[in-house]
C-alpha positions as CSV (number, residue, x, y, z in Angstrom):
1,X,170.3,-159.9,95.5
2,X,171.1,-163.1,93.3
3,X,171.2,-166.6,94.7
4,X,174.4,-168.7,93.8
5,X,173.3,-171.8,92.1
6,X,177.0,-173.7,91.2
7,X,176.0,-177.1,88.8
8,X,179.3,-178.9,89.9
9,X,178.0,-180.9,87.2
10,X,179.3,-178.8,84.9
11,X,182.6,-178.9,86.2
12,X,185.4,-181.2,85.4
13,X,188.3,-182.1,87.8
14,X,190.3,-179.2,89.3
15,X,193.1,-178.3,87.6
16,X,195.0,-177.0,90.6
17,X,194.4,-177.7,94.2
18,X,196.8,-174.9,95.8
19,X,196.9,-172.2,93.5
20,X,199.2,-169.7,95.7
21,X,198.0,-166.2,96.2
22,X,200.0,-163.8,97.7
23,X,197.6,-162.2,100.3
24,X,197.5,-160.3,103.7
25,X,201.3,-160.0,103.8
26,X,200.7,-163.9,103.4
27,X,200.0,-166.9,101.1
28,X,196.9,-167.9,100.8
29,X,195.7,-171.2,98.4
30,X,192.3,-171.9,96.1
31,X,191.1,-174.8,94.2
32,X,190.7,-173.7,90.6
33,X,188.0,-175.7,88.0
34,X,187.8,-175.9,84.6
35,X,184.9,-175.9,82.0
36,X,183.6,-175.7,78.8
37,X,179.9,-175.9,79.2
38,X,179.7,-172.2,77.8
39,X,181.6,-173.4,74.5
40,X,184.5,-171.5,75.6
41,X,187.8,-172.5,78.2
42,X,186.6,-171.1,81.6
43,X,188.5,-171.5,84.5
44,X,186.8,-170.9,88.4
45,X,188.3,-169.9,91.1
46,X,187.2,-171.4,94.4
47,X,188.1,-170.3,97.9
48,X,185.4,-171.2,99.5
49,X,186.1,-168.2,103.0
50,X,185.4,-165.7,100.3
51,X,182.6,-167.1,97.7
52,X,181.1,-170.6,99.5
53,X,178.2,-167.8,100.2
54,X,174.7,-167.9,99.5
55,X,174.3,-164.4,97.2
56,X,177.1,-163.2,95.1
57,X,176.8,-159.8,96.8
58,X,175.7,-157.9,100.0
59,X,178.6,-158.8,102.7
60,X,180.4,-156.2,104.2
61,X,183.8,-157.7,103.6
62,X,183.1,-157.5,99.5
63,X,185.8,-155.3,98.6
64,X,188.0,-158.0,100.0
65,X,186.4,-161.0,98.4
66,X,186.7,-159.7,95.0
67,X,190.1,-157.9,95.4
68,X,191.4,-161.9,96.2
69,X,189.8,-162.8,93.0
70,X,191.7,-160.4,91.1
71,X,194.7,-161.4,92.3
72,X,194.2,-164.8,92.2
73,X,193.0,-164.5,88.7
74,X,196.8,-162.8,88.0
75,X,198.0,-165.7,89.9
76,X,196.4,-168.2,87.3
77,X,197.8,-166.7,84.4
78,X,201.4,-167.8,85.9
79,X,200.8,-170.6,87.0
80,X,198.9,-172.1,83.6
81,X,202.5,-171.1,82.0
82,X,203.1,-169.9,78.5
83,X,202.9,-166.5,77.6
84,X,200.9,-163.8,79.3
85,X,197.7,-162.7,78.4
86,X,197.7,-159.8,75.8
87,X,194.5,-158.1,77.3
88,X,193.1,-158.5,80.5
89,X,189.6,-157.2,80.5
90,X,187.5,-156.9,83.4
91,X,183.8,-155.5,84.4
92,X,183.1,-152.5,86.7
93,X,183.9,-152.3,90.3
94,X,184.3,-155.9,91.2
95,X,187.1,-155.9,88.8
96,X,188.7,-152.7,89.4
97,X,191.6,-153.6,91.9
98,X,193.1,-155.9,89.0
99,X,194.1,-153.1,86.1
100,X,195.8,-151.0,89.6
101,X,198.1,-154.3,89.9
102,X,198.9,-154.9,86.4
103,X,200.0,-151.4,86.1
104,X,202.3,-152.0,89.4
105,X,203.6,-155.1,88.2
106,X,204.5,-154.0,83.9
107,X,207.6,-152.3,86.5
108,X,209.2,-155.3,87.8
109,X,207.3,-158.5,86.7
110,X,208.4,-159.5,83.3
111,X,205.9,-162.0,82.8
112,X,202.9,-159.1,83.2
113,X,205.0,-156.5,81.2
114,X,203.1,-156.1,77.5
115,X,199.6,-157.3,79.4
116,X,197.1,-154.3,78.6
117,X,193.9,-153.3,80.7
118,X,190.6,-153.0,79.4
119,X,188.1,-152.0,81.8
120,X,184.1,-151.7,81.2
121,X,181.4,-149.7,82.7
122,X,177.7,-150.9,83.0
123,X,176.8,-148.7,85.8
124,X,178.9,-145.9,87.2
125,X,176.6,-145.9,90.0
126,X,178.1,-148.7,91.4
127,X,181.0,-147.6,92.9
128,X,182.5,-150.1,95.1
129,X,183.4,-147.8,98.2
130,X,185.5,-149.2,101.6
131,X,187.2,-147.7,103.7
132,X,190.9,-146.8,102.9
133,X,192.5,-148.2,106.2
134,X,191.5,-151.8,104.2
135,X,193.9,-151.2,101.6
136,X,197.1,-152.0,103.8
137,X,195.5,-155.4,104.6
138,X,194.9,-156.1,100.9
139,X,198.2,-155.6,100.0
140,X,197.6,-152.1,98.1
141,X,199.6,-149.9,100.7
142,X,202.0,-148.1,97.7
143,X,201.6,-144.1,97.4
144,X,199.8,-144.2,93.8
145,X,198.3,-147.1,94.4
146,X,196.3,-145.6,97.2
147,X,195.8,-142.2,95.3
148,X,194.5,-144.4,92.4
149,X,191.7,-145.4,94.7
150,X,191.2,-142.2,96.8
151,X,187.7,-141.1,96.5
152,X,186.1,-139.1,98.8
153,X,188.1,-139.7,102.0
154,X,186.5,-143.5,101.2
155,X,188.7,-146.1,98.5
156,X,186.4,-146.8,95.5
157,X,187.1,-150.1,93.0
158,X,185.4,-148.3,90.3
159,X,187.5,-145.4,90.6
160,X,190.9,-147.6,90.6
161,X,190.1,-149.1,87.5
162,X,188.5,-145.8,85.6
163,X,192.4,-144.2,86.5
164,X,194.8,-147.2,86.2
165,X,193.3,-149.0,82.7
166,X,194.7,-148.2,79.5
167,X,191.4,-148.4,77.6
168,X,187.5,-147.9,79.1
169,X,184.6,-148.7,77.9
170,X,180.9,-148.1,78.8
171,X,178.2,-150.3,77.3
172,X,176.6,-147.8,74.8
173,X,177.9,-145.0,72.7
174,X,175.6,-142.2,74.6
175,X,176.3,-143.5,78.3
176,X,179.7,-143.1,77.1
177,X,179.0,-139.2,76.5
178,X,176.3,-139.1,79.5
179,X,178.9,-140.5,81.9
180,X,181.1,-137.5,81.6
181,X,178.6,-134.8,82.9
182,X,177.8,-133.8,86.3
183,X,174.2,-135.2,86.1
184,X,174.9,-138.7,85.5
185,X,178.8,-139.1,86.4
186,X,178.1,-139.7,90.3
187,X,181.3,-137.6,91.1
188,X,183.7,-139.4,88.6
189,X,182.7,-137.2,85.4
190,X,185.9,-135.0,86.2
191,X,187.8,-138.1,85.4
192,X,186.2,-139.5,82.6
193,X,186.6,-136.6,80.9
194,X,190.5,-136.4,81.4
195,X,190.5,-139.7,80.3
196,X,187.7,-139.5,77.5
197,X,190.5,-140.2,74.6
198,X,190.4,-143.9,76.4
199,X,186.9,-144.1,76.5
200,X,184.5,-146.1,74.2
201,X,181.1,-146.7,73.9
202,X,180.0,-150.7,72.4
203,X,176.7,-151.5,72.7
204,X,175.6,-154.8,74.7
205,X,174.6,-157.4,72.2
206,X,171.3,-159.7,72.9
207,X,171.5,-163.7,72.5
208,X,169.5,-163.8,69.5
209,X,169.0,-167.9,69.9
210,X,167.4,-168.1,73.1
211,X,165.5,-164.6,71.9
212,X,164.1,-165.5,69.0
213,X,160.6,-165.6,68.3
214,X,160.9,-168.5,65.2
215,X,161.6,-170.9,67.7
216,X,161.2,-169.6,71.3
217,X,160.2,-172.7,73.2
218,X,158.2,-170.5,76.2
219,X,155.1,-168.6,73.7
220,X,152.1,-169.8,72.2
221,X,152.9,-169.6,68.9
222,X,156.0,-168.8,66.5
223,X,156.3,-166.0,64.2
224,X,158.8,-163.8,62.1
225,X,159.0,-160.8,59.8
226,X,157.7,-162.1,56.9
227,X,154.7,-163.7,58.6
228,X,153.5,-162.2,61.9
229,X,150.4,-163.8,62.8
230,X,151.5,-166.0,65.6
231,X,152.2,-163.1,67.0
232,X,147.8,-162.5,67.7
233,X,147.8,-166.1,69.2
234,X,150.7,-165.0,71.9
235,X,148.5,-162.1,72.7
236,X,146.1,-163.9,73.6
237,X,148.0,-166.7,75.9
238,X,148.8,-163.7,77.7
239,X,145.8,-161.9,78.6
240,X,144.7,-164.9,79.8
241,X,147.9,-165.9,81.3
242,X,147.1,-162.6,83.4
243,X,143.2,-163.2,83.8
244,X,142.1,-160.5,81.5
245,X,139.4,-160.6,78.9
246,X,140.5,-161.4,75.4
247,X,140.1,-158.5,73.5
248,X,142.4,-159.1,70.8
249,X,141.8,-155.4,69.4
250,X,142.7,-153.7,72.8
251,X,146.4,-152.7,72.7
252,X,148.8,-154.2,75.6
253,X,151.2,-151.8,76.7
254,X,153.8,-153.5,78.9
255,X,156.9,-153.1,81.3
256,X,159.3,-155.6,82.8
257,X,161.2,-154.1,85.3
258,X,163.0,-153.3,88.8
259,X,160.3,-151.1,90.5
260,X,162.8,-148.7,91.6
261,X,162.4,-144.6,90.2
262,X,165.6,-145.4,87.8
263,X,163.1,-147.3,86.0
264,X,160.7,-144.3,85.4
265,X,158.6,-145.8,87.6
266,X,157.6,-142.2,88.9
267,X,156.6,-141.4,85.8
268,X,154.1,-143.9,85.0
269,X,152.7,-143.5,88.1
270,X,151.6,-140.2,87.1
271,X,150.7,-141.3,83.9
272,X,148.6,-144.6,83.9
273,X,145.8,-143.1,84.3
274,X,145.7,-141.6,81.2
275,X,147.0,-145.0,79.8
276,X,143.9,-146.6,80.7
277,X,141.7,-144.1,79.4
278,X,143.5,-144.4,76.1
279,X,141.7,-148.5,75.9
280,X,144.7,-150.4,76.4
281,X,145.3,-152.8,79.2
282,X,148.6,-152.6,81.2
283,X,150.9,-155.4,82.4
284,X,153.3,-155.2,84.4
285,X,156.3,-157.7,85.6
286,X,158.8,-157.1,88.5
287,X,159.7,-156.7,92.3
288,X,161.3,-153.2,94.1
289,X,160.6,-150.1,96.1
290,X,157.5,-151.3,98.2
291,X,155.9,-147.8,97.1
292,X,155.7,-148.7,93.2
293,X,154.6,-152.4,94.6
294,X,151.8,-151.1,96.7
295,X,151.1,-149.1,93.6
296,X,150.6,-151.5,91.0
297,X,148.5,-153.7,93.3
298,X,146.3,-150.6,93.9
299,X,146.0,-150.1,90.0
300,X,145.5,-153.6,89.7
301,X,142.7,-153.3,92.5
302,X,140.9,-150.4,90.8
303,X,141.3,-151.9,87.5
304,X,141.0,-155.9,87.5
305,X,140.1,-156.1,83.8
306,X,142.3,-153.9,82.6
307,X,145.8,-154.1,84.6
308,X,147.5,-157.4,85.2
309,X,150.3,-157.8,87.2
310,X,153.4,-159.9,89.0
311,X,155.2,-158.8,91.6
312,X,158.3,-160.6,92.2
313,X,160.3,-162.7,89.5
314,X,158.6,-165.3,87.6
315,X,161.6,-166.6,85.2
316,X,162.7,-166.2,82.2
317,X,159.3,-168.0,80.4
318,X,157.0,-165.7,81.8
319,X,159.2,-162.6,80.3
320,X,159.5,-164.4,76.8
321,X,155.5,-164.2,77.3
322,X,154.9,-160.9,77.7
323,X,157.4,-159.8,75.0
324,X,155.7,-162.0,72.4
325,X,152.2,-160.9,73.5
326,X,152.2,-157.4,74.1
327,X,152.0,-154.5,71.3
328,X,154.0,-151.8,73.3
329,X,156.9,-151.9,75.4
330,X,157.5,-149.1,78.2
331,X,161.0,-147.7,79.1
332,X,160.5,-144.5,80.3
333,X,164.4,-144.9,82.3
334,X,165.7,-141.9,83.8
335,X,169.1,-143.6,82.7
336,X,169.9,-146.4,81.3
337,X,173.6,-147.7,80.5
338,X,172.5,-150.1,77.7
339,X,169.2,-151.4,78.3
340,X,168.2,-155.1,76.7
341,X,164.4,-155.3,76.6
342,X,164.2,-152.9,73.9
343,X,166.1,-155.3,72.1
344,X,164.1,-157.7,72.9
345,X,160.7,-156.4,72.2
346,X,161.7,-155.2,68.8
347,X,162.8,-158.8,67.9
348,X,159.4,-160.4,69.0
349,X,157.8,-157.3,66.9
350,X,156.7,-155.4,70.3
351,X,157.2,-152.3,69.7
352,X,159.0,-149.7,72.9
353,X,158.2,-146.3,73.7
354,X,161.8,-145.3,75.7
355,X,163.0,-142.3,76.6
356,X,166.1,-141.4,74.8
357,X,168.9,-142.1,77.5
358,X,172.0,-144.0,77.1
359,X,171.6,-147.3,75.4
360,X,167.9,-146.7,74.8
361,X,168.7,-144.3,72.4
362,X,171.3,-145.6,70.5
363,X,168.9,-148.7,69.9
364,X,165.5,-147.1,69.3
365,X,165.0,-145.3,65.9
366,X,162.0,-142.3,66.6
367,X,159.4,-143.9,63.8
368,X,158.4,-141.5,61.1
369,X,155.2,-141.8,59.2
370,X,156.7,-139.7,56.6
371,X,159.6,-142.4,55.6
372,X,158.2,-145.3,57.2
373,X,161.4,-145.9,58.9
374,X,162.1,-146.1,62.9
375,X,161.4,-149.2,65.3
376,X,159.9,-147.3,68.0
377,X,159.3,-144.1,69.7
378,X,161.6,-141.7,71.5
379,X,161.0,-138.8,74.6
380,X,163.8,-136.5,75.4
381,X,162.3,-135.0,78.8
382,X,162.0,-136.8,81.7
383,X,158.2,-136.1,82.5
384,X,155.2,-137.6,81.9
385,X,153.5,-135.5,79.7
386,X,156.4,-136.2,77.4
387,X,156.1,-140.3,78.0
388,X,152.3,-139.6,77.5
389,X,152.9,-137.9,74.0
390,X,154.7,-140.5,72.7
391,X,152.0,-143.2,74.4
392,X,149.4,-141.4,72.2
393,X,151.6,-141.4,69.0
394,X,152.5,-145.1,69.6
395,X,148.6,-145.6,69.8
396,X,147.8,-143.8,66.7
397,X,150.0,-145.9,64.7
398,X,148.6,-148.9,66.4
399,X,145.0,-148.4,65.4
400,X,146.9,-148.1,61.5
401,X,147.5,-151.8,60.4
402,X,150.1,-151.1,58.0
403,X,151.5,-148.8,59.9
404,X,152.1,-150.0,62.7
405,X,152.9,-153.9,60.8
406,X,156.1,-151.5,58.9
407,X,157.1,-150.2,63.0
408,X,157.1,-153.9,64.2
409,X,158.8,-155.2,60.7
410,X,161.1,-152.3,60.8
411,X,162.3,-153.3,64.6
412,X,162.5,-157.5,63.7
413,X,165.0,-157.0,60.8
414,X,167.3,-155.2,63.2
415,X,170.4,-157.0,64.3
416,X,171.2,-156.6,67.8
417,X,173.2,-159.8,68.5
418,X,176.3,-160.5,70.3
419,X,178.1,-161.0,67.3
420,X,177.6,-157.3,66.5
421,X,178.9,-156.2,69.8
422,X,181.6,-159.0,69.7
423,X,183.3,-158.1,66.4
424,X,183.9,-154.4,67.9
425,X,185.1,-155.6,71.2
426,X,187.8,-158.0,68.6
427,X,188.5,-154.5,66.8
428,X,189.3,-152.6,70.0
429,X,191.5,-155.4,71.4
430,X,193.4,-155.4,68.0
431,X,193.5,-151.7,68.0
432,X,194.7,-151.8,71.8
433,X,197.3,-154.4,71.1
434,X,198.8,-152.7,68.2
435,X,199.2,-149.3,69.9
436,X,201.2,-150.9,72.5
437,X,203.1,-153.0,69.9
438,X,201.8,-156.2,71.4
């Protein structure tokens, strides 16, 4: 659950006091800000029955809150003036009930008529289910517009906007392909593959500022690819940051993570024990599943000098810590749509054993010796003797000083920013645009 934190600071004056929604078979009004504190134009909706709430999500009337904010996004786009937007894109289920509108109104609302959809995926899980009797009250009572939703005998958002956009992306190349099988499609793989001519798979970008180990304000020391030695100092701030002894030599294999099974949680369960009786110590950041709490604390428990953890999350310093200090980085992810601490770790010269899923593999290069080229290491079956096998090769390398300095080089010079990702979300948009003659 996240905790809404609004710096009205940030704000300047509204813009509009009675923005005009049409609602419920009604008209309902919002106060919309503007701002620029993210260096770009940003406009907030506020309607305070739906949002003045203390989590963003977790209230049984969701659907409803975020199907007004659709709308009375749409809404804003009139009443700013000018032209219309050429793309509207919005993000998984929360977003899904605008691209079924948009597609309604291109039929009788001029304004909206060259507007095109584009509609991302970061987890098909998420599905955004309600019941369908709620779609009369929401305004969304026409025959396709309740077949675009129809999922299940339940309406899903998700769904809506999979069917109804006119381009879909996912948020890496392979969860793009993983998507449309049974195994990891959560019932919608039939339609992803109809529409899998629509489909695109961009990689999520890091912010390589506030990641960066040159000038990272939260570790112990600063470091790059050309000179990594700082990197030894941060070790050391965090073994003792997590009360174990400093042995410098002693690898750190580390995970920072929802303890939930997703996670591969499972699977290092089985495994740690071998883990430990490789030498290395084992951190381990995060909050979940009460089973995978109660297990790191009994690790921890059995294991004082050797384990550290945090349960719970300790902000963003502590994570910069861990990825500056420790050698190896765990994913073991049953799936994973993008992933963004492998990107991480590689930039702070950590180097991640993931199993090859989704984002994780389209990130992580498998090392090998013989060309010296990869950034990490790669498992294909989800088990543990697999994760365990790559462990071990990891640790090989490790205890090979050049080696392993080429692996951590190797992952540094990689560029995994937002401006990567950015300049082929401008490319689709252009591509989009043009095949619609926009």
């Amino acid at each position: 659950m996240w905790q809404v934190r609004v710096d009205r600071n940030l704000l300047d004056k509204p813009i509009f006091d009675n923005l005009e929604v049409q609602w419920g078979g009604g008209v309902s009004r919002a106060r919309v800000w503007y701002s620029f504190a993210s260096a770009a134009p940003t406009f907030l909706i506020d309607a305070g029955e739906y949002f003045n709430r203390p989590n963003i999500y977790g209230y049984t009337d969701d659907h409803a809150r975020f199907a007004f904010f659709c709308r009375a996004c749409l809404a804003l786009f009139k009443r700013l003036g000018g032209t219309a937007p050429d793309i509207i894109h919005s993000n998984d289920w929360p977003g899904g009930f605008a691209p079924v509108e948009l597609r309604a109104r291109r039929s009788f609302d001029p304004f909206y008529a060259k507007t095109r959809t584009v509609f991302s995926i970061h987890n098909l899980a998420y599905q955004g289910l309600f019941d369908l009797g709620d779609l009369w009250k929401m305004d969304f009572g026409e025959l396709n517009e309740r077949n675009a939703f129809l999922f299940n005998g339940m309406a899903s958002a998700l769904k809506a906007g999979l069917m109804t956009s006119d381009v879909l992306t996912t948020v890496s190349p392979r969860y793009a392909l993983e998507i449309q099988t049974p195994d990891q499609g959560y019932g919608l793989d039939w339609l992803l593959r109809d529409r899998r001519d629509h489909l695109v798979g961009i990689t999520n970008g890091i912010d390589d500022n506030a990641w960066n180990p040159e000038t990272d304000p939260h570790i112990a020391a600063h470091f790059n690819a050309e000179d990594i030695s700082g990197k030894r100092e941060c070790k050391r701030d965090l073994l003792r940051r997590f009360h174990l002894p400093e042995e410098l030599e002693r690898p750190v294999i580390a995970i920072i993570s929802r303890l939930v099974a997703q996670k591969g949680y499972d699977l290092i369960r089985e495994a740690v024990g071998s883990i430990l009786h490789e030498g290395a110590f084992f951190i381990a950041l995060g909050a979940g599943a009460r089973e995978y709490e109660d297990f790191l604390q009994a690790l921890h428990d059995h294991a004082p000098q050797r384990v550290g953890i945090y349960k719970g999350y300790a902000g963003e310093p502590l994570a910069h810590q861990i990825e500056a200090g420790a050698d190896i980085f765990l994913m073991p992810s049953l799936y994973e749509p993008c992933g963004l601490n492998q990107m991480y770790s590689m930039r702070y010269g950590t180097v991640p054993v993931v199993r090859a899923t989704g984002g994780l593999d389209d990130t992580v290069e498998n090392f090998n010796r013989e060309t010296g080229e990869g950034t990490g290491f790669k498992f294909e079956r989800y088990a543990a003797n697999a994760l365990l096998e790559k462990i071990r090769e990891a640790l090989y390398c490790y205890n090979r000083p050049e080696i392993w300095k080429k692996i951590q080089t190797n992952g540094m010079r990689q560029d995994n920013s937002w401006r990567v990702a950015a300049r082929k979300y401008l490319d689709l948009y252009q591509a989009v645009m043009k095949k619609s003659g926009v």
